[in-house]
C-alpha positions as a LaTeX table, in Angstrom:
\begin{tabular}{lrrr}
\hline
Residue & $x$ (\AA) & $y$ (\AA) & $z$ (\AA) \\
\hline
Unk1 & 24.83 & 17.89 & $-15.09$ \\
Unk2 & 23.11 & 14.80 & $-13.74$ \\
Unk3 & 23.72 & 14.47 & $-10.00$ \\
Unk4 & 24.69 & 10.68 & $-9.18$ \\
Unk5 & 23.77 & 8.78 & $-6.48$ \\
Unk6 & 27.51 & 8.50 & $-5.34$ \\
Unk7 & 27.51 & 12.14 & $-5.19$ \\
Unk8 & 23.81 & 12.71 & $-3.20$ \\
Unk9 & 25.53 & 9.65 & $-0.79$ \\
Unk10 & 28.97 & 11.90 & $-0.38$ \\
Unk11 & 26.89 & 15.01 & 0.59 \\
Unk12 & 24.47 & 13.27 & 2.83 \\
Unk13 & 27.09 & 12.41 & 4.66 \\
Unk14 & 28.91 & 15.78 & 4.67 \\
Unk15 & 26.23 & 17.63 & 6.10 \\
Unk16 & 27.18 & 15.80 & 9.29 \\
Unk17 & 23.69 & 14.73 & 11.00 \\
Unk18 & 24.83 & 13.32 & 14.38 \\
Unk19 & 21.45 & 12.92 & 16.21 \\
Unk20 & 19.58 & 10.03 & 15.72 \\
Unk21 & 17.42 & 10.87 & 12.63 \\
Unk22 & 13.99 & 8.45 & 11.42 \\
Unk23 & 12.94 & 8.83 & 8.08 \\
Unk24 & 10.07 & 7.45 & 6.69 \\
Unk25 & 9.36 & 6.12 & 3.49 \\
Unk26 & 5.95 & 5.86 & 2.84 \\
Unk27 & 5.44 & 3.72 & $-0.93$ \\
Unk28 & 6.14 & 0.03 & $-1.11$ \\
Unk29 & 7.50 & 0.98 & $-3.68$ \\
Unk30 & 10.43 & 2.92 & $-2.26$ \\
Unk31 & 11.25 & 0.29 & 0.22 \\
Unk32 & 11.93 & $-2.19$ & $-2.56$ \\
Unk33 & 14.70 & 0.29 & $-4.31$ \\
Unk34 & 15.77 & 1.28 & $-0.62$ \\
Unk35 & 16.59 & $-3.01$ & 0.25 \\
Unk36 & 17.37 & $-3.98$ & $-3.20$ \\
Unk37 & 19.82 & $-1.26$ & $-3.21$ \\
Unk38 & 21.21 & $-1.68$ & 0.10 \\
Unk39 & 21.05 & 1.64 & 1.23 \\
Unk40 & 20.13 & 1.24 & 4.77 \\
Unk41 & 23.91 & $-0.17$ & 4.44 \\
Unk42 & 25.24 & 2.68 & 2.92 \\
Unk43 & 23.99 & 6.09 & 4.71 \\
Unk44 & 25.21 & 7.07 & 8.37 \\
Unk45 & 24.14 & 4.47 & 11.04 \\
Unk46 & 22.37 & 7.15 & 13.09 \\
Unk47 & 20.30 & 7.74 & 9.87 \\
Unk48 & 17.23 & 5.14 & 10.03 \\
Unk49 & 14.79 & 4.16 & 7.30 \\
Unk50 & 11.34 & 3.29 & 8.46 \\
Unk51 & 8.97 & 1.30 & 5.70 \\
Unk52 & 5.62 & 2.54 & 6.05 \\
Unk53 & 1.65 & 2.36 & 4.92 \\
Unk54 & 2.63 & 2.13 & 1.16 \\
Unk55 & 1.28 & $-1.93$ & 0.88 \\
Unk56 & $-2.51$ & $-1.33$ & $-0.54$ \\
Unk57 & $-2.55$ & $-5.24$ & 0.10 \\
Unk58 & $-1.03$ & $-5.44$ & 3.17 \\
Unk59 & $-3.82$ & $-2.62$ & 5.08 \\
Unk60 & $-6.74$ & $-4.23$ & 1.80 \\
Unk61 & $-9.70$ & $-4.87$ & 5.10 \\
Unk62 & $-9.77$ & $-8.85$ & 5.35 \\
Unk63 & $-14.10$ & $-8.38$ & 5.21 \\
Unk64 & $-13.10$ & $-7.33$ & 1.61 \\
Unk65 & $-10.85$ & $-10.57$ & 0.72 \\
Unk66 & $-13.78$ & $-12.30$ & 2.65 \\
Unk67 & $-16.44$ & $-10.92$ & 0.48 \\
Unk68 & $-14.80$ & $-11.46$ & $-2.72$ \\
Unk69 & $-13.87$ & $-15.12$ & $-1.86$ \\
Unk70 & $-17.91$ & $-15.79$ & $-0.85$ \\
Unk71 & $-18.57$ & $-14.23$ & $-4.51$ \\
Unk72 & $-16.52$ & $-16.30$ & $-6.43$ \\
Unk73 & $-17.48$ & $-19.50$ & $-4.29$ \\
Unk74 & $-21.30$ & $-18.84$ & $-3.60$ \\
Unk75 & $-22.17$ & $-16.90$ & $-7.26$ \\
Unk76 & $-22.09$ & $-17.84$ & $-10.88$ \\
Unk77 & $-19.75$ & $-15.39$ & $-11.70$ \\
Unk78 & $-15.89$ & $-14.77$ & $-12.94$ \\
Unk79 & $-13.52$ & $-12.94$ & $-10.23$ \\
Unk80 & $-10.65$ & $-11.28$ & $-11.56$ \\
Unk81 & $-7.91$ & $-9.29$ & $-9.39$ \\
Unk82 & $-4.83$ & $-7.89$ & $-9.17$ \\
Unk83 & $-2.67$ & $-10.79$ & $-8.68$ \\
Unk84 & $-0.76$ & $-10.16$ & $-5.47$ \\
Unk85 & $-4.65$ & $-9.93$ & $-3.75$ \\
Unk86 & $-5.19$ & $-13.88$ & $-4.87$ \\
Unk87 & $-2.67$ & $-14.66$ & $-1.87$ \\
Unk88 & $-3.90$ & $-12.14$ & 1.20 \\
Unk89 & $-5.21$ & $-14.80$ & 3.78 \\
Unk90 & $-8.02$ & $-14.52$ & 5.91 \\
Unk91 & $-8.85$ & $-15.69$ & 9.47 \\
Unk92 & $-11.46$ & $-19.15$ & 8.91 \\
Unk93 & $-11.25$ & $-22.43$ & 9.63 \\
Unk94 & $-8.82$ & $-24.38$ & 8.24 \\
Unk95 & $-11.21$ & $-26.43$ & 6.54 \\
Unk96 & $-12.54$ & $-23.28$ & 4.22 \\
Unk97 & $-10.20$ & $-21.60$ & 1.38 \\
Unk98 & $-8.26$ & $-18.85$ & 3.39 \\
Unk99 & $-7.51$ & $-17.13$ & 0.09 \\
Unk100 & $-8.67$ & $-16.40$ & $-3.20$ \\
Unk101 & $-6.07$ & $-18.61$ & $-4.69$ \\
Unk102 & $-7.27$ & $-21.01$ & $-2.03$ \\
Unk103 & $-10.95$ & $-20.25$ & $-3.58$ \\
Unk104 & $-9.75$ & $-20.67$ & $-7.27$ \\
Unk105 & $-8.49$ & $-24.52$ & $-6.17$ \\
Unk106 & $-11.89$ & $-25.08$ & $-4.64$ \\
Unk107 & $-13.55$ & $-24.18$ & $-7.74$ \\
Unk108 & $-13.78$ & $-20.76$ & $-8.34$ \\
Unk109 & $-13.33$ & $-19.15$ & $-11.64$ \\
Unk110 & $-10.29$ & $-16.37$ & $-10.52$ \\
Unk111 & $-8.30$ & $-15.24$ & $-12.51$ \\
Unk112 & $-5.18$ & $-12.73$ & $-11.67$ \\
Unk113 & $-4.87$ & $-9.54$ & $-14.20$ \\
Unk114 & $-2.62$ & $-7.06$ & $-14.46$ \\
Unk115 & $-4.69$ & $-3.92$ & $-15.23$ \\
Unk116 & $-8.53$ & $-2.80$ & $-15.70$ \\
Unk117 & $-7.45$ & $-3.21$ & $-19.65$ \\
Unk118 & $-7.66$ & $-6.77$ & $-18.78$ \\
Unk119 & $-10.99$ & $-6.99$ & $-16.86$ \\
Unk120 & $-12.80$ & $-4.95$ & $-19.95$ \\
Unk121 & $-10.90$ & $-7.71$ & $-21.96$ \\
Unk122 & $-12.60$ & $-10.55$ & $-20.29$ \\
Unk123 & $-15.90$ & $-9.02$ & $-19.75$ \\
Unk124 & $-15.82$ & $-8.59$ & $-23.28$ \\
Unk125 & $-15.03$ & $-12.31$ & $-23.89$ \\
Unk126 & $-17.54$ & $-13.71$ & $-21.71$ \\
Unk127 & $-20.93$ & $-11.78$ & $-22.74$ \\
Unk128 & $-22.85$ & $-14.14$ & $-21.01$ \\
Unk129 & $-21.19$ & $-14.49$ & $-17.54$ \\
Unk130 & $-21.13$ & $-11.55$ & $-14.70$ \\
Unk131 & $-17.53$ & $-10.54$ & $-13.96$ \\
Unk132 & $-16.63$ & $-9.07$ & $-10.97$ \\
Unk133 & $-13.34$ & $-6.86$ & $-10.96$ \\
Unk134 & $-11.81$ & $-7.12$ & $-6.94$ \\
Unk135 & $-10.26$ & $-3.60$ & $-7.21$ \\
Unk136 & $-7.64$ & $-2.95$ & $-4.15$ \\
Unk137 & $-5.61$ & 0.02 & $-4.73$ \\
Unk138 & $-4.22$ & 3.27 & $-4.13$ \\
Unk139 & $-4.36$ & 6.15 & $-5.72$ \\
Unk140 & $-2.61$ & 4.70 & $-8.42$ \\
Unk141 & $-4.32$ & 1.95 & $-9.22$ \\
Unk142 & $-7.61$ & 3.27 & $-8.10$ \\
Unk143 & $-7.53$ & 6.09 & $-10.97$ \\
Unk144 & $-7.56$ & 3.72 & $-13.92$ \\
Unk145 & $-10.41$ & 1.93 & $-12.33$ \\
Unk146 & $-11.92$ & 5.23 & $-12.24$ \\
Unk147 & $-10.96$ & 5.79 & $-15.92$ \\
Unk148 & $-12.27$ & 2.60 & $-17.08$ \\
Unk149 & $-16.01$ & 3.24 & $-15.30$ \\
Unk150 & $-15.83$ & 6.88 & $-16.74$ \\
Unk151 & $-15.26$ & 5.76 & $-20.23$ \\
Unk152 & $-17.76$ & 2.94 & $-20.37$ \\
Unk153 & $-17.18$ & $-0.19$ & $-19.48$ \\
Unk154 & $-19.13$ & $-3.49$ & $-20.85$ \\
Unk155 & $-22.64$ & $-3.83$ & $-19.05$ \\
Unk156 & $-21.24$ & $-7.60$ & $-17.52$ \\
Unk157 & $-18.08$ & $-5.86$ & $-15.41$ \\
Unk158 & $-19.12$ & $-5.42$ & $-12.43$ \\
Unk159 & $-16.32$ & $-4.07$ & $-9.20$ \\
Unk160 & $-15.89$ & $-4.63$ & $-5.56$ \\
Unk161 & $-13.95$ & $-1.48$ & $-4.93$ \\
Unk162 & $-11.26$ & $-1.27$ & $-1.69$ \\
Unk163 & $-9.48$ & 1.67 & $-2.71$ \\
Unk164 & $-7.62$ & 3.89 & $-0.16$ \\
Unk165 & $-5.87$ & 6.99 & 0.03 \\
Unk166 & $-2.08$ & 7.46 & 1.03 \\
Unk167 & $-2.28$ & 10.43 & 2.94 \\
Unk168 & $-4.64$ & 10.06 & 5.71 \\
Unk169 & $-2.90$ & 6.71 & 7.60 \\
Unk170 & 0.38 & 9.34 & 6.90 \\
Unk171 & $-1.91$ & 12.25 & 9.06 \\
Unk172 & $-3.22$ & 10.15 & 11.72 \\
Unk173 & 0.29 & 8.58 & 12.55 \\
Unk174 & 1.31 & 12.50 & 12.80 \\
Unk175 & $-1.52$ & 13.02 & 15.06 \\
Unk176 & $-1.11$ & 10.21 & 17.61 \\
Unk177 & 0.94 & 10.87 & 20.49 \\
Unk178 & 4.28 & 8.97 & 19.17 \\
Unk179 & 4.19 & 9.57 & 15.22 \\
Unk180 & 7.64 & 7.35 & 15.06 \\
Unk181 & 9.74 & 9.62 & 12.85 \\
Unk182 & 11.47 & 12.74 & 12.27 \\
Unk183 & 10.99 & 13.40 & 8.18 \\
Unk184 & 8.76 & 12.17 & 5.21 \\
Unk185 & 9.91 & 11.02 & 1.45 \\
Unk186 & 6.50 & 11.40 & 0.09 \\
Unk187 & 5.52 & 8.28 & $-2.41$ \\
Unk188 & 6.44 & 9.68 & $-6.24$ \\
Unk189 & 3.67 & 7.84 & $-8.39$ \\
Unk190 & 0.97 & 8.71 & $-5.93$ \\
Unk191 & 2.33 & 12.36 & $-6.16$ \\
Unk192 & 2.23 & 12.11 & $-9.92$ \\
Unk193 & $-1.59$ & 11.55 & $-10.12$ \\
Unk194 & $-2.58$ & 13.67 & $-6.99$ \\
Unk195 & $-0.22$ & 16.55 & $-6.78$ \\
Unk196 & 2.64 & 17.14 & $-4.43$ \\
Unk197 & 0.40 & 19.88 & $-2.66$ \\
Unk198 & $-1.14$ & 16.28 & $-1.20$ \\
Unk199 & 1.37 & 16.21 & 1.33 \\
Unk200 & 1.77 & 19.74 & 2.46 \\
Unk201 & 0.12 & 19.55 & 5.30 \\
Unk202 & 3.01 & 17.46 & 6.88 \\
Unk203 & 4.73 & 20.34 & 6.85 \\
Unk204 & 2.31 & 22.84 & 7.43 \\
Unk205 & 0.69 & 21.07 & 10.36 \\
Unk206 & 2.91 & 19.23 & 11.59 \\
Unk207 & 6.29 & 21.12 & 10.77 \\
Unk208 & 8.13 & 18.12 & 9.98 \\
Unk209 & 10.25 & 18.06 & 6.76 \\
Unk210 & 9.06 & 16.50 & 3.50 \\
Unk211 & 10.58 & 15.22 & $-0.08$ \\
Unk212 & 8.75 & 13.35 & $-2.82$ \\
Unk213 & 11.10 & 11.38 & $-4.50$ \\
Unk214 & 11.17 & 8.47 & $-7.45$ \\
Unk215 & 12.10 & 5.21 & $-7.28$ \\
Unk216 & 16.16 & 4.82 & $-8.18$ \\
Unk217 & 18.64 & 5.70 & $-5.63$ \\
Unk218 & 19.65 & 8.99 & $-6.33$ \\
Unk219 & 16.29 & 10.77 & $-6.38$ \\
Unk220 & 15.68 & 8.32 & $-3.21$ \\
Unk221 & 19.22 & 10.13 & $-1.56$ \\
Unk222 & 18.12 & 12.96 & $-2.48$ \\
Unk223 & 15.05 & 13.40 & $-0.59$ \\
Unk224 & 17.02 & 12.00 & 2.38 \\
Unk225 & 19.72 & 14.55 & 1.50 \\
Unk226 & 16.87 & 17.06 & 1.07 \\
Unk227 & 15.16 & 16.51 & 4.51 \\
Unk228 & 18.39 & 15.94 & 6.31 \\
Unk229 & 19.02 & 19.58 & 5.36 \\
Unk230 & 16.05 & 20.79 & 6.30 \\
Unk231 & 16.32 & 19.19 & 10.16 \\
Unk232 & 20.06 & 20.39 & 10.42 \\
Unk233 & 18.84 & 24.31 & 8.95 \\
Unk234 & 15.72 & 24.51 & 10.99 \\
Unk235 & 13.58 & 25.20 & 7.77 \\
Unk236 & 11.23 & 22.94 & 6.98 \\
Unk237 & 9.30 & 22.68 & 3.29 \\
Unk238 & 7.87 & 20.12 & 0.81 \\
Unk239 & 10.54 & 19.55 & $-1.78$ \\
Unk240 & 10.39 & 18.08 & $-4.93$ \\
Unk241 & 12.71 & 15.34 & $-6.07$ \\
Unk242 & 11.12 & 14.14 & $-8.81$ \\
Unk243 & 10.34 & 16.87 & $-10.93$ \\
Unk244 & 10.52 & 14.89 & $-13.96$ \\
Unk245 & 7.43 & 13.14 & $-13.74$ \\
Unk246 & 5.96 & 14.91 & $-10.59$ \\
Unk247 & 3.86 & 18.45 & $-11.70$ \\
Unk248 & 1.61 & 20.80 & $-9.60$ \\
Unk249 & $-1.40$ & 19.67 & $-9.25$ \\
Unk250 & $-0.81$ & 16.06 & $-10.60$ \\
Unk251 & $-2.71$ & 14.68 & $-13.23$ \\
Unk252 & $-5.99$ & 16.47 & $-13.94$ \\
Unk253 & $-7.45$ & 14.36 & $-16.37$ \\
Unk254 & $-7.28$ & 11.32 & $-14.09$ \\
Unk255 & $-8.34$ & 13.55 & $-10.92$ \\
Unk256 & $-11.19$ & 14.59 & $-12.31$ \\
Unk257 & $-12.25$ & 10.84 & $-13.11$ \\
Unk258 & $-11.81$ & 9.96 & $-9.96$ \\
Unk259 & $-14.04$ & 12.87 & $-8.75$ \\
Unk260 & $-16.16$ & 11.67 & $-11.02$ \\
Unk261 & $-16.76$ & 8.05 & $-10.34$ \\
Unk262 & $-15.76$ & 7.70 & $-6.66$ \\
Unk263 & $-16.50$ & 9.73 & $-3.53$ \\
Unk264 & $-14.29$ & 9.63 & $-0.43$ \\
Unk265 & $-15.21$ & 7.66 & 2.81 \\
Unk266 & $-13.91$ & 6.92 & 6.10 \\
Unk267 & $-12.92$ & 2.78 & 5.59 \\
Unk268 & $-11.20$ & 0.47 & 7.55 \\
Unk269 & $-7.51$ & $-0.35$ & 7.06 \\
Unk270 & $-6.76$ & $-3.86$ & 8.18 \\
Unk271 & $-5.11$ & $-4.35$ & 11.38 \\
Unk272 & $-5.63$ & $-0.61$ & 12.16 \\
Unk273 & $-9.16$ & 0.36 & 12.41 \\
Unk274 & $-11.00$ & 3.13 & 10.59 \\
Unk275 & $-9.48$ & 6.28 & 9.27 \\
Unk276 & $-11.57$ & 9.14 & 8.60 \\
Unk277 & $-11.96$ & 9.93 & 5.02 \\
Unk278 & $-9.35$ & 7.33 & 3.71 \\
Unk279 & $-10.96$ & 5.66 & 1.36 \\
Unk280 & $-13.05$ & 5.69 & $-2.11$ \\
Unk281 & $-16.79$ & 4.25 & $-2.86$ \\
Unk282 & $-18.58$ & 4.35 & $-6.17$ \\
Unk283 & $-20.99$ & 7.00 & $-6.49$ \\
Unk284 & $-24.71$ & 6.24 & $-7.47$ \\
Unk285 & $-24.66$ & 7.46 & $-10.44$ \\
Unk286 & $-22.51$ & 4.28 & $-10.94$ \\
Unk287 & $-24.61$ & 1.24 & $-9.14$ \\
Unk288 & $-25.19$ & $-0.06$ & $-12.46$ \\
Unk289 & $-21.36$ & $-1.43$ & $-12.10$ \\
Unk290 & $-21.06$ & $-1.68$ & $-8.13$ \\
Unk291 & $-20.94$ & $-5.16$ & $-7.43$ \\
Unk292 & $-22.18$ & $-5.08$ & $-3.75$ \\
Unk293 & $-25.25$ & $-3.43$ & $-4.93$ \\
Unk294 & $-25.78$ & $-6.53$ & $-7.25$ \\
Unk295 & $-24.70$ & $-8.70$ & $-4.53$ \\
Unk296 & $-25.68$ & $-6.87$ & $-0.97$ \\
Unk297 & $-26.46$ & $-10.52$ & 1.01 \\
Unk298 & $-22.25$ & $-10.59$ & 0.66 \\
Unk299 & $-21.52$ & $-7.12$ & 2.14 \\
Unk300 & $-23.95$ & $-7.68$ & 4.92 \\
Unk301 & $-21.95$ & $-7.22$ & 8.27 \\
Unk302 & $-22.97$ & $-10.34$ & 9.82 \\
Unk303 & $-21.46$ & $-12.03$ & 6.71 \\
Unk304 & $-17.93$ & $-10.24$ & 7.73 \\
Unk305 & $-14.90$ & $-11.57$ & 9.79 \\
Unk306 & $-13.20$ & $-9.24$ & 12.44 \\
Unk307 & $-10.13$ & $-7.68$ & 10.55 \\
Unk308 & $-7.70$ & $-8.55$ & 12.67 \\
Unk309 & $-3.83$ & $-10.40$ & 11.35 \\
Unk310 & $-3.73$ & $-13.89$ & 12.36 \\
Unk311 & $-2.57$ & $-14.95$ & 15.58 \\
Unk312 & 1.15 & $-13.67$ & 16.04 \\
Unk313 & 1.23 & $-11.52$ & 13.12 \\
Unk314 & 2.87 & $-8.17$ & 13.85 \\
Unk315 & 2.10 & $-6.83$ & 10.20 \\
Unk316 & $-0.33$ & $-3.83$ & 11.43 \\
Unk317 & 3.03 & $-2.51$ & 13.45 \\
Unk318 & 5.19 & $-3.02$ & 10.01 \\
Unk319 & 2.88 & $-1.27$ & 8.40 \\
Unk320 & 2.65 & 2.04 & 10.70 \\
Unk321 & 7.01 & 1.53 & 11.06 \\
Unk322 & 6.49 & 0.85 & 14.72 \\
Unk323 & 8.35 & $-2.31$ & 13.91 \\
Unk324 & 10.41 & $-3.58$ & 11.42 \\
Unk325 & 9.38 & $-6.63$ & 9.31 \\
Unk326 & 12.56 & $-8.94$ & 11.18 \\
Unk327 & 10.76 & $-7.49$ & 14.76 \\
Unk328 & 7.82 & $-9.51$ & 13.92 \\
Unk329 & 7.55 & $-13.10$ & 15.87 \\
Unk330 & 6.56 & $-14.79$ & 12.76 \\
Unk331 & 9.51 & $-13.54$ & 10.27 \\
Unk332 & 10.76 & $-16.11$ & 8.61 \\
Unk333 & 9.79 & $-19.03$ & 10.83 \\
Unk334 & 6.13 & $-19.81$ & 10.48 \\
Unk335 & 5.74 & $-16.33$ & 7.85 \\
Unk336 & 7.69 & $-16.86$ & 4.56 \\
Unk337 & 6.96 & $-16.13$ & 1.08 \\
Unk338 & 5.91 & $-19.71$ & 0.37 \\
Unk339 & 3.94 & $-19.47$ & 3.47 \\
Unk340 & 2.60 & $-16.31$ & 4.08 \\
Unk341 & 0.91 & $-16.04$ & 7.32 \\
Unk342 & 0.18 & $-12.23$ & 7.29 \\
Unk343 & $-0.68$ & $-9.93$ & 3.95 \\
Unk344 & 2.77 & $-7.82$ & 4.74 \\
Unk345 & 4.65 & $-11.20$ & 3.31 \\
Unk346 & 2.47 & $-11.42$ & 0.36 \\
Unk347 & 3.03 & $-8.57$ & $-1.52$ \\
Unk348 & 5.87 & $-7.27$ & $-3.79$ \\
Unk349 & 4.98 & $-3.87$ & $-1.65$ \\
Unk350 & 4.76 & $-5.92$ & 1.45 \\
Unk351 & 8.02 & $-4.70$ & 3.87 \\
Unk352 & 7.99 & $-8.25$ & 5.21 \\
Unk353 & 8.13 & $-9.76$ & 1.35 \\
Unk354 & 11.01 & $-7.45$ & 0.30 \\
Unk355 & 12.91 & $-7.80$ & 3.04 \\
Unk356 & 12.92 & $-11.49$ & 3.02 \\
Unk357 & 13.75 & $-11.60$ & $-0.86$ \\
Unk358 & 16.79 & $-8.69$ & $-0.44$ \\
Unk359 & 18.21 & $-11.12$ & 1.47 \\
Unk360 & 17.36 & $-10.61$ & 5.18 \\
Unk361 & 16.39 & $-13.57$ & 7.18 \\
Unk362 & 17.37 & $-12.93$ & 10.29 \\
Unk363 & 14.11 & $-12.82$ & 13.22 \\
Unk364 & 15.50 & $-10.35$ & 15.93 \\
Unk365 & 12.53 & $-11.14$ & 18.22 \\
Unk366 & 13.59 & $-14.83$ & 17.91 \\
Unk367 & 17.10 & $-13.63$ & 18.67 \\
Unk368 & 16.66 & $-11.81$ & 21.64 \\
Unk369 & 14.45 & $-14.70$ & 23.13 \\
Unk370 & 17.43 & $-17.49$ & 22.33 \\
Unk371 & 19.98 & $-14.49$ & 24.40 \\
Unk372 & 17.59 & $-14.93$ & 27.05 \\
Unk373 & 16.98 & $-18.37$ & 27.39 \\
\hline
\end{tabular}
């Protein structure tokens, strides 16, 4: 019998948590189901829900953006990208294109795509033209990029990789001095490529309780019902919530492509810095298709702009859930969806984005400065 989300709800709140309790969520993905849902609404009030490092545009390093705008401006080349990534502004003057999209209207042939499928597609169509595949990701996303190198793609496709791992902005918030919550719901498509066993060490290191979980709202209540247990019994593990599509040891086939084709780095997140071993690079044996060996004038450092958020723009401290999106000065005055001033109101797996299109428009910061005044 299929336990429904009315029921995981009833039993959450049965187990009688009275302690202020932060849980954090750490996919995009997740948040969106959480708001769209409502079930910050729904679940105790001491029991908080913290968005975390799940946006792979949001933390996508703004040199990147940078570097693929110069390409598509500067080269004789077609850019293609995922399409959230055509909208991530940069910091330049206001009389240079600030975004790809911004690139694309000054001439730029950009075009948004939905999968690698579609960059093999175009490549294919365009025999004579260079196309360069901007490929931001996470695990997720970065495997079929993987997939599509390992398999052969045409000699014309080209990629600017900025591919991350989930994990290690998840370990180095544990290993700062104020890690900001109490419990992990590990991110369930990540976990299906990579293997639960990813996010042991939350546990094992850090003894703080752990769930994977899918994306409707019962397997989402019950990983909060799961690590709410674990907090009130004092016995912490890495449970499984989403055993349906989550396996030991993930997806092999797609593992080993990525093994294959990439090598892990330390990289910079944007807004944060660099974290040690975060990130993915093509390996040699693949220059043939790495576009900044093709190109190396645009990866040159000097060509680079410092990665900070624009002026104002708190979505580095959405991003690590030492804020939430309505803390941020800019929500929903000068940052909207039709104006996004910082990369967390851009994407569909931006906190700021969701938030504003669940329906919350309210700017706390703004409200406590009106209370004052």
């Amino acid at each position: 019998m299929t336990t429904s989300a009315a029921d995981w709800l009833h039993a959450l709140r049965e187990l009688g948590i009275e302690r202020r309790v932060r849980i954090m969520n750490v996919c995009g993905g997740h948040e969106r189901s959480i708001s769209m849902a409502g079930l910050r609404t729904a679940i105790p009030d001491n029991i908080e829900l913290v968005p975390g490092p799940g946006c792979p545009v949001c933390i996508c390093p703004e040199e990147d953006v940078f570097e693929a705008i110069q390409l598509a401006l500067n080269e004789d080349i077609i850019l293609v990208a995922f399409g959230d990534m055509l909208r991530v502004p940069v910091n330049v003057p206001k009389r240079e294109p600030r975004s790809l999209e911004q690139a694309r209207a000054a001439g730029g042939d950009i075009r948004p795509i939905a999968s690698p499928t579609e960059a093999v597609r175009i490549a294919e169509e365009n025999p004579g033209k260079t196309v360069v595949f901007f490929a931001a990701g996470f695990e997720t996303t970065t495997a079929p990029v993987a997939a599509m190198l390992a398999e052969g793609a045409p000699e014309n496709l080209l990629v600017l990789l900025s591919g991350r791992l989930t994990w290690p902005a998840v370990a180095m918030l544990l290993e700062s001095e104020a890690p900001g919550f109490d419990a992990l719901i590990a991110p369930g498509h990540v976990s299906t490529v990579m293997g639960p066993e990813e996010w042991e060490f939350v546990v094992d290191k850090h003894d703080i309780p752990a769930a994977v979980a899918g994306f409707r709202p019962d397997t989402l209540l019950a990983a909060m019902y799961s690590v709410l247990r674990q907090l009130r019994d004092g016995r912490h593990f890495l449970d499984n919530c989403y055993p349906e599509v989550v396996r030991p040891g993930g997806n092999p086939s797609a593992r080993e492509q990525l093994d294959r084709v990439m090598q892990v780095s330390d990289s910079n997140w944007r807004g944060i810095g660099v974290i040690p071993k975060s990130g993915y690079v093509l390996r040699k044996e693949f220059a043939a298709h790495d576009a900044r060996v093709h190109f190396p004038s645009y990866a040159d450092d000097s060509r680079k702009r410092v990665g900070e958020m624009p002026p104002g723009c708190d979505c580095a401290r959405v991003v690590l859930g030492k804020i939430y999106p309505n803390q941020c000065r800019l929500y929903g005055l000068a940052c909207t969806p039709r104006k996004p001033i910082g990369p967390c109101m851009v994407s569909d797996e931006g906190a700021c984005r969701i938030w504003w299109s669940s329906g919350r428009r309210d700017n706390e910061w703004e409200g406590r400065k009106q209370s004052v005044g």
